[in-house]
C-alpha positions in Angstrom: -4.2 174.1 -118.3 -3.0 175.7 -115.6 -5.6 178.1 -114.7 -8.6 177.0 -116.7 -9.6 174.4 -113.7 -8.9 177.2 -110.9 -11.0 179.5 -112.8 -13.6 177.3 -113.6 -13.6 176.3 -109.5 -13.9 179.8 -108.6 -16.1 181.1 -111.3 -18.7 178.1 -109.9 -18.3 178.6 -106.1 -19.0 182.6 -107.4 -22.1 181.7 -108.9 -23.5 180.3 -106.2 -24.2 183.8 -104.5 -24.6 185.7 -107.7 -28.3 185.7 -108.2 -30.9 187.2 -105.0 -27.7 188.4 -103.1 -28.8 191.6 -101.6 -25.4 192.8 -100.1 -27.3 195.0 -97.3 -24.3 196.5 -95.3 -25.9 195.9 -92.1 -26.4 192.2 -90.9 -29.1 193.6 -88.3 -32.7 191.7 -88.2 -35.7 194.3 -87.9 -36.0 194.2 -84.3 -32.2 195.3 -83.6 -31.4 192.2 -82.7 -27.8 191.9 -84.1 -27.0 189.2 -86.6 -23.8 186.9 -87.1 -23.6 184.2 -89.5 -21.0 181.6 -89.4 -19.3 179.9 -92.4 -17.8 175.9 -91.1 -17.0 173.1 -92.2 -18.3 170.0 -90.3 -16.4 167.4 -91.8 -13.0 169.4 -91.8 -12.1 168.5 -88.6 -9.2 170.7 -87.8 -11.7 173.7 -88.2 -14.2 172.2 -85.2 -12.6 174.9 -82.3 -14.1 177.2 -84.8 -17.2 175.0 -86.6 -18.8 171.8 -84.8 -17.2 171.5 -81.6 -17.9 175.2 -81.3 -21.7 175.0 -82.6 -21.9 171.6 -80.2 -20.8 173.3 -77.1 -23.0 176.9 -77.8 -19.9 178.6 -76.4 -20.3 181.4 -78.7 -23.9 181.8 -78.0 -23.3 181.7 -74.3 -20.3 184.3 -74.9 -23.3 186.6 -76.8 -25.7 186.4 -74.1 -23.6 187.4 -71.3 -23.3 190.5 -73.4 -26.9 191.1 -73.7 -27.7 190.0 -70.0 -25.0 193.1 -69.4 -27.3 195.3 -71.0 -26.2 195.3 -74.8 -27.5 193.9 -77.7 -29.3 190.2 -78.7 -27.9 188.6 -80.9 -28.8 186.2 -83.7 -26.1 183.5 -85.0 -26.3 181.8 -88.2 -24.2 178.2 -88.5 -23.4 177.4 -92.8 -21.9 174.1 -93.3 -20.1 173.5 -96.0 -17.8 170.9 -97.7 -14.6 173.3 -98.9 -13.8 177.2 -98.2 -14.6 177.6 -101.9 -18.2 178.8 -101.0 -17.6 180.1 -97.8 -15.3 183.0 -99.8 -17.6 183.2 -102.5 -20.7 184.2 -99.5 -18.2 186.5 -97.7 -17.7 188.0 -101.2 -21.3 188.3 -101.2 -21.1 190.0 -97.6 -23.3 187.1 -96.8 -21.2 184.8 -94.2 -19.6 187.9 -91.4 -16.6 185.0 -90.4 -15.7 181.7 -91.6 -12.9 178.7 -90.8 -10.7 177.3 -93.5 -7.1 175.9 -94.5 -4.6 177.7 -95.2 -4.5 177.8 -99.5 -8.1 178.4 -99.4 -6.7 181.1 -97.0 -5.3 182.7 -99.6 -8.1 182.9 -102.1 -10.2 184.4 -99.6 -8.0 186.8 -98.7 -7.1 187.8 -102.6 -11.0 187.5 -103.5 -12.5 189.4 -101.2 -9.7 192.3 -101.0 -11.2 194.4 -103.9 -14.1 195.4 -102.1 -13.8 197.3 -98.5 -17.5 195.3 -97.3 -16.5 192.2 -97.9 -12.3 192.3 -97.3 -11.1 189.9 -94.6 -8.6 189.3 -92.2 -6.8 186.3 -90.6 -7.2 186.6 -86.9 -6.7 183.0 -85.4 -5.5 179.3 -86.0 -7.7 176.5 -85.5 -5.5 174.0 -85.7 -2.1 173.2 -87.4 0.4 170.1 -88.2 4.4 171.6 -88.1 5.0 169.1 -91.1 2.0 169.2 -93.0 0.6 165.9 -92.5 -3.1 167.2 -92.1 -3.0 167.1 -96.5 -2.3 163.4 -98.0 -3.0 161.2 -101.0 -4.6 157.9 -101.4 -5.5 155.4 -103.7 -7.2 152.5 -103.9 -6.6 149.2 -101.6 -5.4 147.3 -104.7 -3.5 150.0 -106.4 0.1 149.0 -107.5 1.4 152.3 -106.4 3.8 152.5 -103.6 5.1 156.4 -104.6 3.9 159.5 -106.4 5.9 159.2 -109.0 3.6 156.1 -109.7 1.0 158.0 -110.8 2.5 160.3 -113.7 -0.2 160.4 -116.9 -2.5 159.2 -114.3 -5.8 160.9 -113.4 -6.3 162.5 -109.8 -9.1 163.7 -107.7 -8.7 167.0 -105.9 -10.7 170.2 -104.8 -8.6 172.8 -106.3 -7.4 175.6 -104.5 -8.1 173.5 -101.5 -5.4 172.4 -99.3 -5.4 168.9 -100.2 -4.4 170.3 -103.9 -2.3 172.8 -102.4 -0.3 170.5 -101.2 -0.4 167.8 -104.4 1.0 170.9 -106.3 3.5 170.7 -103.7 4.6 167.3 -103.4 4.3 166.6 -107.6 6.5 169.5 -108.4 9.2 168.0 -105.6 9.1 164.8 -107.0 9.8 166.3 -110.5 6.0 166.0 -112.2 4.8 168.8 -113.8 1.2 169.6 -111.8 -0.3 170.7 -115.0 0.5 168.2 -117.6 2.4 165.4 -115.6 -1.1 164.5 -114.1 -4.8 165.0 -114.9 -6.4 166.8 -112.0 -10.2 166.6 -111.9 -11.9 169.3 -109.8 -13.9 167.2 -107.5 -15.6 167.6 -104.4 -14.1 165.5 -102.0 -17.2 162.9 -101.8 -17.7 163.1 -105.3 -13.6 162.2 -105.7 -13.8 159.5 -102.9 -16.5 158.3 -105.1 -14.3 158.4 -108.1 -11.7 156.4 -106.3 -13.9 153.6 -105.4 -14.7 153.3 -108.9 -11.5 153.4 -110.7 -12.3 156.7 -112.1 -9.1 158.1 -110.6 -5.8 156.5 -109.6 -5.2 159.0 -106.8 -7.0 161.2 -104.1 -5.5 164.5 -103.0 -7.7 165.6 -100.1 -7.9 167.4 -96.6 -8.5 166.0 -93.2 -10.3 163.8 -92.7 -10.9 162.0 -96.1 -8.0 160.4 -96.1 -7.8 159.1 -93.2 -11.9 158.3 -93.2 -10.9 156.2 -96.5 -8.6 154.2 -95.0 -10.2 153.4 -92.1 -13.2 152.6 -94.0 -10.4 150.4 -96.2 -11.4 151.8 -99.3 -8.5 153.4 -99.6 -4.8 153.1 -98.6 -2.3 156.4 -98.1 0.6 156.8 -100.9 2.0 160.2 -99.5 1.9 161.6 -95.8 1.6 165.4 -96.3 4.8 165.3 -93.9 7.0 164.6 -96.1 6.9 168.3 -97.4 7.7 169.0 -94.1 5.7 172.7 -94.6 3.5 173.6 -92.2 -0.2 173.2 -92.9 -3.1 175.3 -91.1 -6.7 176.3 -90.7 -7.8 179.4 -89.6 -10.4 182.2 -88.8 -11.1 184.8 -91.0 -13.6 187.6 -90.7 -14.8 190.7 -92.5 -13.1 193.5 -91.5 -16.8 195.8 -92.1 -18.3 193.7 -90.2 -15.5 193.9 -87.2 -15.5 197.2 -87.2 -19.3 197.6 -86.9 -19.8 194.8 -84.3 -16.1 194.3 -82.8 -18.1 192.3 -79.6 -19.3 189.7 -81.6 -15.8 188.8 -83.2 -14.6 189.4 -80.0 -16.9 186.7 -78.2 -16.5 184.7 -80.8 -12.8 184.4 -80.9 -13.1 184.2 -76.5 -15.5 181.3 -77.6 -13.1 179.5 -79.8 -10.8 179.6 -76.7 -13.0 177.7 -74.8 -13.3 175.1 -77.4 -9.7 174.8 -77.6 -9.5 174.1 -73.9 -12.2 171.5 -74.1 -10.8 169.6 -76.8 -6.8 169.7 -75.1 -8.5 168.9 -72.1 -11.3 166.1 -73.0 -10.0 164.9 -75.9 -11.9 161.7 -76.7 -15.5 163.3 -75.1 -14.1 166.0 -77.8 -14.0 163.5 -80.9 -17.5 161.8 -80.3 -19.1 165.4 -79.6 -17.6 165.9 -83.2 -18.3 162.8 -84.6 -22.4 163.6 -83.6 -22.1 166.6 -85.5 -20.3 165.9 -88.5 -20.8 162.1 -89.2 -17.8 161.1 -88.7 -16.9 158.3 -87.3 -15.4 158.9 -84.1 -12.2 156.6 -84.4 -11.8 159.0 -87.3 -12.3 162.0 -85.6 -10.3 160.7 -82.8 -7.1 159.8 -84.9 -6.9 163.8 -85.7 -8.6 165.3 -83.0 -6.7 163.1 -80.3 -3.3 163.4 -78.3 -0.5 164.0 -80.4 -2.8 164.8 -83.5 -3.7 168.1 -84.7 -1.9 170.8 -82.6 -5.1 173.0 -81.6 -3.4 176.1 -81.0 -5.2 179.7 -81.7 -1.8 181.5 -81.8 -0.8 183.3 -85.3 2.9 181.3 -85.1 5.7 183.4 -86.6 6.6 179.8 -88.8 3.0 179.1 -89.8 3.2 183.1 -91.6 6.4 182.1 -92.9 4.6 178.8 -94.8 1.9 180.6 -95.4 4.0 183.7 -97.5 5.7 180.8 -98.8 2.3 179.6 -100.5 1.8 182.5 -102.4 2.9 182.0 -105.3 0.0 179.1 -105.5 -2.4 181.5 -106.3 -0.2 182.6 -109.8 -0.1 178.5 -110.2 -4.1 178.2 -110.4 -5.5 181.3 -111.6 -5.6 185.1 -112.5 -5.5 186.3 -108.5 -4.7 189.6 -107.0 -1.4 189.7 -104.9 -1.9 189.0 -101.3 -0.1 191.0 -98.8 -0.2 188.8 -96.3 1.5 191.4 -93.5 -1.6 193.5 -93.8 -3.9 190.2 -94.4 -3.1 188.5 -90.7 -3.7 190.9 -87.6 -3.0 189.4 -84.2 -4.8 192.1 -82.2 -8.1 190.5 -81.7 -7.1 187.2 -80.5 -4.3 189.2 -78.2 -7.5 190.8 -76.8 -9.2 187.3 -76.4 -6.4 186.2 -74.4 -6.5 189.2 -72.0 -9.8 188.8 -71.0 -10.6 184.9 -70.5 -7.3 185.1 -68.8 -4.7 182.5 -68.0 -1.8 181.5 -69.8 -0.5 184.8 -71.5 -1.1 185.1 -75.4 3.0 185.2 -75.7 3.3 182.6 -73.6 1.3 180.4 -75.5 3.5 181.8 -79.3 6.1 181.0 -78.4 5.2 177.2 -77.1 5.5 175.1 -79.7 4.6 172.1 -78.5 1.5 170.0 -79.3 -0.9 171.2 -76.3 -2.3 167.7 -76.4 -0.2 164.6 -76.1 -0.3 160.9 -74.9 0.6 160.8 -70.9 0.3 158.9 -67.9 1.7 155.5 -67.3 1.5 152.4 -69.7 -0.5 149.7 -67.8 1.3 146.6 -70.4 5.1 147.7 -70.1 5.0 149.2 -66.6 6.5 152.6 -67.5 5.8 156.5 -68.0 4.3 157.5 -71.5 6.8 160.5 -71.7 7.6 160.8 -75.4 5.6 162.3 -77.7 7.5 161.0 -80.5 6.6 157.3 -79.5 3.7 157.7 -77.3 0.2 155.7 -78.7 -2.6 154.8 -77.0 -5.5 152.2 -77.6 -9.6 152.9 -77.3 -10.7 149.8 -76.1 -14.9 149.1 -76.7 -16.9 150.6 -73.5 -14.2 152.4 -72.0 -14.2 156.5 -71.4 -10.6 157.0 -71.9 -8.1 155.6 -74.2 -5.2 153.5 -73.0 -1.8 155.1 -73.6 1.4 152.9 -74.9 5.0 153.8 -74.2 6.1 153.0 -77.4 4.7 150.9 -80.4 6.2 147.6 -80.0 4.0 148.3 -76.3 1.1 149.3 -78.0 1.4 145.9 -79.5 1.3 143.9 -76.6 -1.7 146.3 -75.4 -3.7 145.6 -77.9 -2.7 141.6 -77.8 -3.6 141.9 -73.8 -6.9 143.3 -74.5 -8.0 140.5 -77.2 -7.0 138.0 -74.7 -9.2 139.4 -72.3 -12.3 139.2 -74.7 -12.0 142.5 -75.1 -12.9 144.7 -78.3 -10.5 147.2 -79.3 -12.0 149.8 -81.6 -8.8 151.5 -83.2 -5.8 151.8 -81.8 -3.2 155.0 -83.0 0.6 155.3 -83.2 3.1 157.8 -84.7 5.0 157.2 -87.8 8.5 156.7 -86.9 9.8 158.4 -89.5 7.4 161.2 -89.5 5.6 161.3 -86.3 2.1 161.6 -88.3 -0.6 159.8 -85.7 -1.9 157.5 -87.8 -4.1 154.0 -87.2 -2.1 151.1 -86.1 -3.8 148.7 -88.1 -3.3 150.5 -91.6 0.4 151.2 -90.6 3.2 149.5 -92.6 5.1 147.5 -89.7 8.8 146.8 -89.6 10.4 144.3 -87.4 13.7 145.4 -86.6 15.1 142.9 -83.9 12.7 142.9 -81.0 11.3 146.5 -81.7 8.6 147.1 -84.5 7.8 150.0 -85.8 5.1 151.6 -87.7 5.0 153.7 -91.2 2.3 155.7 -92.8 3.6 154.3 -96.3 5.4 151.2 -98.1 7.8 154.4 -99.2 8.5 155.3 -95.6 9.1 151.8 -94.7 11.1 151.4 -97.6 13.5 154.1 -96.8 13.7 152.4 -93.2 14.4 149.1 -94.6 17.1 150.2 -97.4 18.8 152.0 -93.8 18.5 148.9 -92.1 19.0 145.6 -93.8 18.5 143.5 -90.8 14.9 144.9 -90.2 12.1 143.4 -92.3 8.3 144.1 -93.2 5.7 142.5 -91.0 1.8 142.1 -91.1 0.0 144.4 -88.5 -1.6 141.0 -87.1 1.1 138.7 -87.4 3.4 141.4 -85.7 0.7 141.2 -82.8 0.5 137.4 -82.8 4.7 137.2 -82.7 5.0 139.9 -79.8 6.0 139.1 -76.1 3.8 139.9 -73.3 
């Protein structure tokens, strides 16, 4: 069982580029104008640096024309959305997509796919975006479901894109909590709207996805998280990946483009929520949705190839031998740092070591909380609240102040449209409202799951669950 799915996966996203592929070494149009085309995925949120937010903002094409207004070639880009990597390997396979964004397991099927051939091998030269515990993967299930841990679903059927991250890290988390991925569970190879689908119908018990289905689900409440990705506590990634023919032959245009996907990354650090609606536009997202992983003290959108995020990723090689017959992956020769180093040089300010070895979230909740009167200056407690009509979020020192925010804005007739906190077991950012609250004297705090809030509880017997509304109802101003 173990590799007939992954094989069958493959063997479909494959077939997709198998018939009419002309696999024309040069990319060039019949005028000389120089092509590029771009595989992205606009719902996979943690790729936008490198997909919509990129796309949104023309960065790359403004990067391309500064080249041609200096005298050298035009240049024709080419944006490919798709749902998973799956297809976006299969094209670069094809020598039909030049670079592409994906997580880090479909990482390592492109790199092992596309290695046999010397057109179409790739290389890793950036990160999009990465979570230092993995919450970026996680699994639902349905609002009703009776299932408060993973264990809950052995013999049961889940939904998952295989060889995605979000089955990546099921694989993962089953085989940790003693579950045999091939026969302790049915996994059914699903697209991830076809499996949110599934869900909603009781086809599956479970949901194994990538950002941002999961949290999308829940915030759409048809759905309700089992397992934070976190709890692996295995870094989880997306990246950039290119065709090393085609860098070679046009090494501007991965050069503009990775100078491009700087920009981005300063945009969305530095605008954060004009960041998550731009995406939202582009991907049809919600924005609260977008926001939650695209906000402060969500995704850490860092470019830098992290010494740790290698490590992981060695680490998940022996995936590939879990899903299906796939060449070894040398992953020394697969990631090359040079390019983005080169990036950094010429847009110029903070150095590209610099920026390695800091590894803190570029992006966190700051400034002073207007309820409690005090600096937001922990990252580990730091929320803030959207409120309806406003252009910048409110930030909260803690939860139990994020609380009384939110209880201050409905007294002033005001319409809060999410509100976001970190687990305080975990630090995932997740949505106040869907969080498991635990009184615990006159400090509440919130969980991503009724297993994290169990283990608080069990810890401390004096604490006790609360409702997310009752908690705000019971809270002094």
């Amino acid at each position: 069982m173990k590799s007939r799915i992954a094989i069958t996966a493959i063997a479909a996203a494959l077939s997709l580029v198998a018939a009419g592929c002309s696999l024309d070494p040069s990319n060039d149009v019949a005028d000389g104008t120089v092509k590029v085309v771009i595989g992205y995925q606009s719902k996979t949120i943690n790729t936008v640096t490198a997909g919509t937010l990129l796309k949104a903002q023309g960065y790359f094409e403004q990067r391309l024309q500064k080249i041609t207004d200096n005298g050298g070639a035009k240049y024709q880009v080419e944006w490919q959305d798709y749902d998973t990597g799956a297809p976006i390997t299969a094209q670069m396979v094809a020598e039909k997509i030049d670079i592409g964004s994906m997580g880090d397991y479909p990482l390592l099927i492109n790199g092992s796919r596309t290695q046999a051939n010397e057109r179409s091998k790739t290389e890793l030269l950036s990160i999009t975006g990465y979570n230092p515990k993995g919450a970026l993967n996680m699994v639902v299930v349905a609002p009703d479901s009776t299932a408060t841990k993973l264990t809950d679903l052995t013999g049961q059927k889940i939904s998952a894109s295989v060889g995605s991250a979000g089955h990546g890290t099921l694989v993962q988390a089953l085989s940790r909590a003693g579950i045999d991925p091939g026969s302790g569970v049915e996994v059914l190879n699903q697209q991830p709207q076809v499996g949110a689908s599934a869900l909603e119908s009781d086809q599956v018990s479970a949901l194994s996805q990538f950002v941002a289905w999961p949290g999308l689900l829940v915030f759409q409440d048809k759905a309700k998280l089992l397992y934070d990705g976190a709890e692996l506590g295995v870094p989880t990634f997306h990246g950039v990946v290119a065709r090393q023919a085609y860098s070679k032959e046009h090494p501007e245009v991965v050069d503009a483009f990775l100078q491009a996907q700087l920009d981005a990354t300063d945009f969305i650090t530095e605008k954060p929520l004009e960041a998550a609606q731009i995406v939202a536009d582009g991907s049809g997202l919600p924005a609260e949705v977008v926001y939650l992983y695209n906000g402060p003290g969500g995704t850490s959108f860092d470019t830098t190839l992290k010494p740790k995020l290698i490590d992981a990723f060695k680490g998940d090689v022996q995936y590939l031998k879990s899903i299906g017959d796939f060449a070894d992956l040398d992953i020394d020769q697969f990631v090359n740092d040079e390019p983005i180093r080169k990036a950094f040089a010429e847009v110029g300010g903070e150095s590209y070591d610099a920026a390695l070895a800091n590894e803190n979230n570029p992006s966190v909740v700051s400034g002073t909380d207007p309820v409690c009167n005090v600096a937001v200056d922990n990252p580990a407690l730091g929320g803030d609240v959207w409120v309806e009509g406003t252009t910048s979020t409110q930030p909260s020192a803690n939860p139990t102040c994020l609380l009384r925010a939110v209880k201050a804005a409905r007294a002033q007739g005001k319409t809060v449209r999410a509100a976001y906190v970190p687990d305080a077991e975990l630090g995932t950012r997740w949505f106040a409202d869907k969080a498991v609250w635990v009184r615990d004297g006159e400090t509440y705090l919130p969980f991503t799951t009724s297993a994290a809030a169990g283990r608080y509880l069990t810890q401390h017997p004096g604490a006790s669950e609360v409702a997310y509304e009752q908690a705000i109802s019971e809270i002094r101003q």
